[in-house]
C-alpha positions in Angstrom: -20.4 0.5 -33.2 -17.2 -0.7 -34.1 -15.4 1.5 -31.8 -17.6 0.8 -29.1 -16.9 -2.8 -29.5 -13.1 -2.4 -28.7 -14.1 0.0 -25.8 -16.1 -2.8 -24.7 -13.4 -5.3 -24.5 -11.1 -2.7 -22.8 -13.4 -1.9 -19.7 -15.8 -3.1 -17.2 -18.4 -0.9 -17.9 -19.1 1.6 -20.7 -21.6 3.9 -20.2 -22.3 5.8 -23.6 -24.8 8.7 -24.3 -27.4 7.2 -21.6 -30.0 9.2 -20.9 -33.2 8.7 -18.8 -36.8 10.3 -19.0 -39.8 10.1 -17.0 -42.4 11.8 -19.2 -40.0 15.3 -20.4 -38.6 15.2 -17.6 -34.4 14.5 -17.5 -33.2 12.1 -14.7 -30.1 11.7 -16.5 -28.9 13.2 -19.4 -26.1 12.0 -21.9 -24.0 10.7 -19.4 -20.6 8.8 -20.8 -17.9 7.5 -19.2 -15.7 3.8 -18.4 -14.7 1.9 -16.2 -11.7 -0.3 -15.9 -11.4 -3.7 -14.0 -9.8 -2.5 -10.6 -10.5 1.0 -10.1 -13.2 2.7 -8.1 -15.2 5.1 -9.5 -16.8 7.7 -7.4 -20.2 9.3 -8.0 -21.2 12.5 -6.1 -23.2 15.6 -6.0 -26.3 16.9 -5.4 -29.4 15.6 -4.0 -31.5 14.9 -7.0 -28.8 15.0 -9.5 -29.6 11.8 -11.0 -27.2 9.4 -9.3 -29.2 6.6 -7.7 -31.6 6.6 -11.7 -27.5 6.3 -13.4 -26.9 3.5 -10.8 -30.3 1.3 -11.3 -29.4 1.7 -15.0 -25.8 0.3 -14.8 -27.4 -2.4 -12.6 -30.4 -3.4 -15.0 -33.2 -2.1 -12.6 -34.6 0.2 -15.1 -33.6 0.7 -18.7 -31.6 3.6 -20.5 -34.4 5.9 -22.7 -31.5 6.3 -24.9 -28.0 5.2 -25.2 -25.8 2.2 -24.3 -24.5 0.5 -21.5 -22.0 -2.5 -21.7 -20.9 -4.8 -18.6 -17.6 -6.9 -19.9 -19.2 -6.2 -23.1 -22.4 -7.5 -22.6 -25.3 -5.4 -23.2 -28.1 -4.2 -20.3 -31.0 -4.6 -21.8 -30.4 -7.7 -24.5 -28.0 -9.4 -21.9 -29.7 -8.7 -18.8 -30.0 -12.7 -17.3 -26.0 -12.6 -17.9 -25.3 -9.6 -16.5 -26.8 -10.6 -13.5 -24.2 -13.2 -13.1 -21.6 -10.6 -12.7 -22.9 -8.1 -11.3 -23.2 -7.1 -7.6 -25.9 -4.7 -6.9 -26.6 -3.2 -3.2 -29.0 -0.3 -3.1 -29.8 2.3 -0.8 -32.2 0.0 1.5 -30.7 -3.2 0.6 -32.8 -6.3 1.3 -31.7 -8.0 4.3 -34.3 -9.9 6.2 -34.1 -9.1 9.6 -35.5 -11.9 11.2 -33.3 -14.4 9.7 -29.7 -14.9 11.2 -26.4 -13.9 9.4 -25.8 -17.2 8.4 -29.6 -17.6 7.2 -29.3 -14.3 5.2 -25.8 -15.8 3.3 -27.5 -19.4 2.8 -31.1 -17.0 1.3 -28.3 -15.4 -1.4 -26.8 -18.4 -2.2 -29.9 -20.2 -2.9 -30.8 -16.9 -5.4 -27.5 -17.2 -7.3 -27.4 -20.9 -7.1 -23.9 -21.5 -5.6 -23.7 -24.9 -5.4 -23.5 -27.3 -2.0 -19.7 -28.3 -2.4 -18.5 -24.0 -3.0 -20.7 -22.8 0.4 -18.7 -23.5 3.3 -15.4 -21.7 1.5 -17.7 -18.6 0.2 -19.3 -18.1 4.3 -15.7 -18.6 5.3 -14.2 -15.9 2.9 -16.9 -13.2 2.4 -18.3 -12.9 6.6 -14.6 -13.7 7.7 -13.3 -10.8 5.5 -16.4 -8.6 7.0 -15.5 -10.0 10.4 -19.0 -11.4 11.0 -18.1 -15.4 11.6 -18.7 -14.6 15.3 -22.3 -13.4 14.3 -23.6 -16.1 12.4 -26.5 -17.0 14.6 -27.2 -13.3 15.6 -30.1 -12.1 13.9 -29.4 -9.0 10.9 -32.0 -7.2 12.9 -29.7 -6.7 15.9 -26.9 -6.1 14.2 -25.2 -2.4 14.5 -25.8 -0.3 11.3 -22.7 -0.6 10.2 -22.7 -4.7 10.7 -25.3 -4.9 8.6 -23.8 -2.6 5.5 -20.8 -5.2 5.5 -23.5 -7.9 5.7 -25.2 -6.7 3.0 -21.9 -6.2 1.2 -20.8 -9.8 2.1 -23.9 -10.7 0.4 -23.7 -9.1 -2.4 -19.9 -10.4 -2.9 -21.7 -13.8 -2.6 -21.7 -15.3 -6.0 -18.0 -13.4 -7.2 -19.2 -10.6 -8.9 -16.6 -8.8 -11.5 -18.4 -5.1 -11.2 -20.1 -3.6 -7.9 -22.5 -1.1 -8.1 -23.0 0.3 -4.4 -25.4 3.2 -3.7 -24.0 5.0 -0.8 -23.3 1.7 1.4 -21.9 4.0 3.9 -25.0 6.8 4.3 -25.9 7.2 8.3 -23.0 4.7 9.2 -20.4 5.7 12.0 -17.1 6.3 11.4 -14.9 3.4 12.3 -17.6 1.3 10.4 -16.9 3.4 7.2 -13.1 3.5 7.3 -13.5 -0.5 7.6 -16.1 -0.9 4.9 -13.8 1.0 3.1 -10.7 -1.0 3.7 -13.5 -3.7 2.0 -13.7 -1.8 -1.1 -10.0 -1.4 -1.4 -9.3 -4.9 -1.3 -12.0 -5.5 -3.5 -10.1 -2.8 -5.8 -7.0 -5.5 -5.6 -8.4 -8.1 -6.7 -9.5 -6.4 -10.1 -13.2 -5.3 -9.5 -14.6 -2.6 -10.9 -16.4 -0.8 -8.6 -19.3 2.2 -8.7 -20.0 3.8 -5.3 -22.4 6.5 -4.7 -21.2 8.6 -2.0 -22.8 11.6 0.5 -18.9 11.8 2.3 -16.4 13.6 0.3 -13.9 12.2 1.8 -14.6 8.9 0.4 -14.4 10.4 -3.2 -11.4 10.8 -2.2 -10.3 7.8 -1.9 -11.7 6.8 -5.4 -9.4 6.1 -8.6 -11.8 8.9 -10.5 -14.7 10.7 -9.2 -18.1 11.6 -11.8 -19.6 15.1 -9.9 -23.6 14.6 -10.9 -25.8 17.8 -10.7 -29.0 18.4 -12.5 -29.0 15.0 -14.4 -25.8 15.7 -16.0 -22.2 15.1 -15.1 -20.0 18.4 -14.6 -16.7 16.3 -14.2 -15.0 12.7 -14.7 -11.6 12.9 -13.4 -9.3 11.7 -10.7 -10.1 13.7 -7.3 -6.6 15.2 -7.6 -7.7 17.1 -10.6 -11.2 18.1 -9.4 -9.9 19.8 -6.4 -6.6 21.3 -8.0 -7.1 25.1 -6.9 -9.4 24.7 -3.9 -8.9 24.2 -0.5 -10.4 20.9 -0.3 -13.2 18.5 -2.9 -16.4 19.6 -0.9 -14.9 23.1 -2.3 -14.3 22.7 -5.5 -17.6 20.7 -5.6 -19.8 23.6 -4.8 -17.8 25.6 -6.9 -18.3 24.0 -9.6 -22.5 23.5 -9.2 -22.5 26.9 -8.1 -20.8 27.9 -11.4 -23.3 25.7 -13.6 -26.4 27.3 -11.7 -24.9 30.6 -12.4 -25.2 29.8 -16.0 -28.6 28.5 -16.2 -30.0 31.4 -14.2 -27.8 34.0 -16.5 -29.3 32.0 -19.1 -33.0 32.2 -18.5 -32.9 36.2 -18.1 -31.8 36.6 -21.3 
């Protein structure tokens, strides 16, 4: 416990021997890893490998079966009202309400986390200026363009300062320009010494991440910079399949004997 203490106090997040059962069954399986303050952490692979359960963990949705996880030090399931504070957390389907206007949907979060009267004019201001949406605020998130309402969604989330973002592909079904510039978000977010998790179907994203953890049947395969992951293949997508293809191999060769 002692050395996890001094990991704790090193990193955003620690994520140590977690595991997650529903019944016998593994959603995620002894996954470890850290993260530092400013750096983004890519999660990838395969559909049903576990990523969105490791997410909802990190983000105190649902709690570990077994092993720890530590936001600045505070624990996920004793500290969950604190973590909350500085945490930002935007799912798959995040919760926008369509029929309530940009601006409404910034005042809704603000009431949630409490920001007081004399901080929301400077938070609108920064977050929907630095998603480019001040010219929206009386459109409706319901008409917005899919990509309008991911940096919406984000700008919410970003609401009440958050230290560590935890986005579950924030990009899926969103057109290109729109990623590149949600990106260009992240990236400054990365500056200013978040730690960031983002769950990503586009490889080319990953790429773009400090370290990438490749997911596939509940456990992690790899937690290294992208550089390293792809070092002898063509390109990440490659070395990805590679490397699931590899552990299937295994399993199956496995299972005959």
């Amino acid at each position: 416990m002692h050395g996890l203490s001094k990991r704790a106090q090193k990193y955003a997040v620690v994520v140590q021997g977690v595991s997650k059962y529903y019944g016998e069954l593994p959603a995620v399986s002894q996954a470890s890893f850290v993260v530092p303050g400013g750096t983004i952490k890519g999660l990838v692979g395969s559909d049903g490998a576990g990523k969105t359960t490791l997410l909802r963990m990190i983000a105190t949705m649902v709690p570990p079966s077994e092993g720890t996880i530590l936001i600045h030090g505070l624990d996920v399931i004793r500290d969950r009202a604190k973590i909350k504070e500085c945490i930002g957390y935007m799912p798959q389907r995040f919760g926008l309400y369509p029929d309530l206007t940009v601006i409404e949907n910034m005042t809704f979060f603000m009431d949630i986390y409490g920001i007081p009267a004399k901080d929301r004019q400077k938070r609108i201001e920064e977050y929907l200026g630095f998603t480019n949406l001040l010219p929206f605020l009386d459109r409706r998130a319901g008409n917005l363009s899919g990509g309008m309402k991911q940096k919406l969604g984000l700008a919410c989330v970003l609401v009440h300062d958050p230290q560590v973002l935890i986005l579950d592909e924030p990009t899926n079904g969103v057109d290109p320009v729109s990623r590149q510039e949600f990106w260009d978000m992240l990236l400054e977010m990365r500056r200013r010494g978040k730690a960031i998790i983002v769950a990503t179907a586009y490889l080319d994203e990953g790429d773009k991440c400090d370290s990438i953890l490749l997911m596939h049947r509940s456990r992690i395969l790899v937690d290294a910079p992208p550089r390293e992951v792809r070092a002898g293949y063509e390109s990440l997508e490659e070395a990805m399949i590679a490397l699931i293809e590899k552990v299937d191999e295994e399993i199956e060769g496995a299972l005959i004997k």
